[in-house]
C-alpha positions in Angstrom: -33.2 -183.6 -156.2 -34.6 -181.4 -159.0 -35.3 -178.2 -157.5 -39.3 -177.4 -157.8 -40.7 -173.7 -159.2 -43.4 -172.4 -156.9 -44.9 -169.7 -159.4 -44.5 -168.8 -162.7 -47.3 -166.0 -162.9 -46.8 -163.0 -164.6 -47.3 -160.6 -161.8 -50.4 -158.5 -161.9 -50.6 -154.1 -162.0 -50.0 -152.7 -158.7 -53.9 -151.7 -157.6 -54.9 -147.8 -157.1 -54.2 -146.4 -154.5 -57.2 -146.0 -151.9 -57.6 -144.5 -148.5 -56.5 -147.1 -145.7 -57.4 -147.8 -142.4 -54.3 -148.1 -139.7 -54.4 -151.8 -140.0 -53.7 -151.8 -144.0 -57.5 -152.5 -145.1 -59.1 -150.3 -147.7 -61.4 -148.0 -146.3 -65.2 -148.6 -147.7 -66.6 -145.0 -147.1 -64.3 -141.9 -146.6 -66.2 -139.4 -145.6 -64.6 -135.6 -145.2 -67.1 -134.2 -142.6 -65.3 -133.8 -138.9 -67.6 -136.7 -138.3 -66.1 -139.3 -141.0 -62.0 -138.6 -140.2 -60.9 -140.5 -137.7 -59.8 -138.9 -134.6 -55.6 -139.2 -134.0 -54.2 -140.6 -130.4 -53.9 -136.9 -127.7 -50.8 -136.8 -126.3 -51.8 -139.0 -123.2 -53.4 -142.0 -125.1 -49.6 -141.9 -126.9 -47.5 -141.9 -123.6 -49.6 -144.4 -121.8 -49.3 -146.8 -125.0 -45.2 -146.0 -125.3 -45.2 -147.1 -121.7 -47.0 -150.0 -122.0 -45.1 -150.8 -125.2 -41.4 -149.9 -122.7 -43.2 -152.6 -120.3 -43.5 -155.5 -122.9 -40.4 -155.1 -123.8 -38.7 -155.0 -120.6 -40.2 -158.0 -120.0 -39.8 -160.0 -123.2 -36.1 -158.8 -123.4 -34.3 -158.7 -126.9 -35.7 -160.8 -129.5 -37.6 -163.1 -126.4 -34.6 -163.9 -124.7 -36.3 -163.0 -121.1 -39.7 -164.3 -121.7 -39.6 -168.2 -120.4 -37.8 -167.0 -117.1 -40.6 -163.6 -116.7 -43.3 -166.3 -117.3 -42.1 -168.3 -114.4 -41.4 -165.9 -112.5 -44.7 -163.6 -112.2 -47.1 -165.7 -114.6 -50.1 -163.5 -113.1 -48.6 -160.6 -114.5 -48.1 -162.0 -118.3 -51.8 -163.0 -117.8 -52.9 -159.5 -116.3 -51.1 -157.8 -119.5 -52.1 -160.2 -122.2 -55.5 -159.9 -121.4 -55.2 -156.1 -121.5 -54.1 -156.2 -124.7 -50.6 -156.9 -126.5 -49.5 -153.4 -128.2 -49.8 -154.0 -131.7 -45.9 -153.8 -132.4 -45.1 -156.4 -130.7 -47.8 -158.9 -131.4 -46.1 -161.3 -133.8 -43.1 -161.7 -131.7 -45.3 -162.3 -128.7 -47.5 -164.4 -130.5 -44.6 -166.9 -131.4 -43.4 -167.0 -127.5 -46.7 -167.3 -126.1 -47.4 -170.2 -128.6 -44.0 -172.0 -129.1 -43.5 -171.2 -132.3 -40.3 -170.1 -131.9 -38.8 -173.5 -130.5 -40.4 -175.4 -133.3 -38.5 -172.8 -135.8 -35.2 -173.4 -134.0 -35.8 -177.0 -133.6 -37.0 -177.4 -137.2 -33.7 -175.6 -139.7 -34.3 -175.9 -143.7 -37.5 -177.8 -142.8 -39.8 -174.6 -144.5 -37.8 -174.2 -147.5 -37.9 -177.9 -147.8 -42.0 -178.2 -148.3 -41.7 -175.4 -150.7 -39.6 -175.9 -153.0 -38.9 -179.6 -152.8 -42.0 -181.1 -152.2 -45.6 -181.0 -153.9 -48.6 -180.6 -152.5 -52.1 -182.3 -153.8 -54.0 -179.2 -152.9 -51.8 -176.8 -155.0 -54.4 -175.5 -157.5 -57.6 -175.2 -154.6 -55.0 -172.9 -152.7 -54.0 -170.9 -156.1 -57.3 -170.5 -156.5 -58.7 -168.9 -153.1 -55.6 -166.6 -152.5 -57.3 -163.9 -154.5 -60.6 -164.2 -151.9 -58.1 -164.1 -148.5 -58.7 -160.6 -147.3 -59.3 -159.2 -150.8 -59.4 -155.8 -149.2 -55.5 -155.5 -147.5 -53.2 -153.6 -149.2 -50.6 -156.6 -148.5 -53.3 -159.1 -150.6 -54.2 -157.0 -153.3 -52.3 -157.5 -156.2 -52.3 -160.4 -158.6 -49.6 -162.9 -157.7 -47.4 -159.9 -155.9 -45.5 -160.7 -152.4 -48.7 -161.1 -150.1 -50.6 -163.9 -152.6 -46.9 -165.6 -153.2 -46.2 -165.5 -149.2 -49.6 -166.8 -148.7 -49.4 -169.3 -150.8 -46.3 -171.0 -149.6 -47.5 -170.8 -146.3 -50.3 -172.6 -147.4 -48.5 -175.3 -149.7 -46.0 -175.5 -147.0 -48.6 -176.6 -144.2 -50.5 -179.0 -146.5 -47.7 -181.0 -147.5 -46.3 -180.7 -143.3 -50.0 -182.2 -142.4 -51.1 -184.5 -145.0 -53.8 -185.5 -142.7 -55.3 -182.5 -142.8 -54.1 -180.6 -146.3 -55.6 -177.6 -147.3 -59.4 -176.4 -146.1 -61.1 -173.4 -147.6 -60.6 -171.0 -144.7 -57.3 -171.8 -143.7 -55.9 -168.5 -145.5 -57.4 -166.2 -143.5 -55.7 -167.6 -140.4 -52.2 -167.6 -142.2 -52.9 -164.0 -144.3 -53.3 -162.7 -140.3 -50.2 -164.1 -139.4 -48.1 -162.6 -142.0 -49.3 -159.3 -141.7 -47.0 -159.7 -138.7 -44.0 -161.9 -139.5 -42.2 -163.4 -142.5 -43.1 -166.5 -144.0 -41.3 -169.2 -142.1 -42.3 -167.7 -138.9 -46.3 -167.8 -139.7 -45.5 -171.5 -141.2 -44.7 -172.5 -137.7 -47.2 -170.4 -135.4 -49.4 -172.2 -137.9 -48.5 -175.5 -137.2 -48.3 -174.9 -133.4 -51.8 -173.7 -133.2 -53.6 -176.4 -135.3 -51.3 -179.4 -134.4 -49.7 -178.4 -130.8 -46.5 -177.1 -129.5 -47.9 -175.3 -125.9 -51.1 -175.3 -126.2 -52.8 -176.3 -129.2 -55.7 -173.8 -129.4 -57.2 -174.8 -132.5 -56.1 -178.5 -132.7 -58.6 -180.3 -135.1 -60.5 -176.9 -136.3 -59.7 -178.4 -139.8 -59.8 -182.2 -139.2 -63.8 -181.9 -140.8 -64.6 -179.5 -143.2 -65.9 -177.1 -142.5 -70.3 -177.5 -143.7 -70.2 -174.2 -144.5 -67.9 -174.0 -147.7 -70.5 -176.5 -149.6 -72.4 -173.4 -149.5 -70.2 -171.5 -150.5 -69.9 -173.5 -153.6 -73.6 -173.4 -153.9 -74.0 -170.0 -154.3 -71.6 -169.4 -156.5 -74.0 -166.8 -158.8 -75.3 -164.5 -156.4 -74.3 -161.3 -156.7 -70.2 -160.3 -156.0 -71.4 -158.3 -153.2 -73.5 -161.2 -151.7 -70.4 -163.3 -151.7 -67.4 -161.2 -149.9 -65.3 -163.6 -148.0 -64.2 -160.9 -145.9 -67.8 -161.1 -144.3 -69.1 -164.9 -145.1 -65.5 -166.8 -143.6 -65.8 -164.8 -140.3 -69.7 -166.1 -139.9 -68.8 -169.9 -140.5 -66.8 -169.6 -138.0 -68.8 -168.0 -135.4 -71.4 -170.5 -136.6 -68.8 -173.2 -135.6 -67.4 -171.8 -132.6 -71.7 -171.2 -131.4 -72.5 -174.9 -132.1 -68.9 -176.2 -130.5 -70.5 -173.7 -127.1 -73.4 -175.7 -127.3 -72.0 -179.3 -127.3 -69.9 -177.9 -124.3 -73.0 -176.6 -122.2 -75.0 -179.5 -123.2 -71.9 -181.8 -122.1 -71.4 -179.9 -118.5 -75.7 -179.9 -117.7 -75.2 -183.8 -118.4 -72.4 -184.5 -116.2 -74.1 -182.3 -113.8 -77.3 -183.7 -113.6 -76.3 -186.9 -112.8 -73.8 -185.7 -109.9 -77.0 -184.1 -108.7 -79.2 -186.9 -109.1 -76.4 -188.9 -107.1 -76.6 -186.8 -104.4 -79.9 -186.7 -104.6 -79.9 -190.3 -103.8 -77.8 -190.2 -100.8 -79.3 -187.7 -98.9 -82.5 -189.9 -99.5 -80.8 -192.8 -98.7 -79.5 -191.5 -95.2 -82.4 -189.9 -94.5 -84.5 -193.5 -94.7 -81.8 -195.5 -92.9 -82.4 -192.8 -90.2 -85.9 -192.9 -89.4 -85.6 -196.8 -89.7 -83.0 -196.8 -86.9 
């Protein structure tokens, strides 16, 4: 099979340097006042988090070979230490465990470099053009066609031609750009696909099955000011706006099933309490 090429962009200048914050976003304001620099980790904040960090690891063992048998064994304690938080270094290896990303990977060999360079996708062109708008603001994003747009992008490509059902949706870059800001390519493909279609858990399973109303706006508003349209603000509020109205289906949903429950009850207490006084 004739092998495909994924990009033949010139790549772009390198952008200027700016201030960045500790998670690789360009700082909007840096202000030199005592006020405006942030404060650096005292010696305690750094020796509780290197001990926290010793304790992850202990558990996970090298490269996640201990993590199936620790979860077994003491699943309260994996829940009592994700929910205090998972120390930053290790996030995208526990995110793939935690997941089952990692078993897909192993399962799956050659299958990512397949849908990349073999096969084509019908969304190829929407995808080139929203890389540029997936956190326009990270170092890693920044330049024109560099290593975070062409990593993106095959992610991308990758997942719509893995899920044809689904494709690409506006949106779905933001998720993926996340993910490779803490593992290669292959290794976000596949946390990708266990989130949205399922390998544990499925936390996001049909997020993109309907598209999302909110990028027909987007669209819509295509001449307001640059400022006005930063995706870095307007992606996050579609999909509070989605995750808010999802809430309310789900509350509306439980007061339903509960209200009739009630009114069942209801009805037998009456019910006993008649055949009582008529005996």
């Amino acid at each position: 099979m004739e092998k495909k090429q994924i990009d033949d962009y010139e790549v772009g200048p390198i952008p200027s340097p700016r201030p960045l914050d500790r998670f690789g976003f360009a700082k909007q304001d840096v202000n030199s006042s005592p006020e405006g620099i942030s404060r650096g980790k005292s010696k305690d904040e750094f020796e509780r988090e290197e001990r926290r960090v010793r304790k992850w690891r202990k558990m996970i063992g090298v490269g996640g070979s201990d993590w199936k048998q620790y979860v077994r064994r003491k699943p309260h304690v994996v829940k009592r230490r994700v929910r205090k938080g998972i120390p930053d270094c290790l996030r995208g290896l526990v995110w793939q465990l935690i997941s089952g990303s990692r078993d897909l990977l192993l399962m799956n060999p050659g299958v990512y470099e397949q849908l990349v360079i073999y096969e084509t996708s019908a969304s190829e062109l929407d995808i080139i053009r929203d890389i540029s708008r997936t956190f326009p603001s990270h170092v890693f994003f920044q330049q024109r066609h560099g290593p975070g747009q062409r990593s993106l992008y095959n992610v991308l490509k990758a997942y719509s031609v893995y899920d044809r059902d689904v494709g690409y949706v506006q949106g779905m870059g933001f998720v993926a750009g996340l993910l490779l800001l803490y593992m290669s390519e292959e290794d976000a493909f596949w946390l990708l696909v266990a989130l949205l279609k399922g390998a544990v858990h499925s936390p996001m399973e049909g997020l993109y099955m309907v598209k999302l109303p909110f990028e027909k706006l987007i669209h819509a508003l295509r001449n307001f000011p640059e400022h006005a349209m930063d995706p870095d603000t307007l992606l996050p509020m579609a999909y509070s706006i989605k995750v808010a109205k999802r809430l309310e289906e789900l509350k509306e949903e439980y007061e339903k099933r509960n209200g009739k429950a009630l009114k069942s009850a209801e009805s037998t207490v009456k019910q006993n309490h008649s055949e009582g006084f008529s005996s």
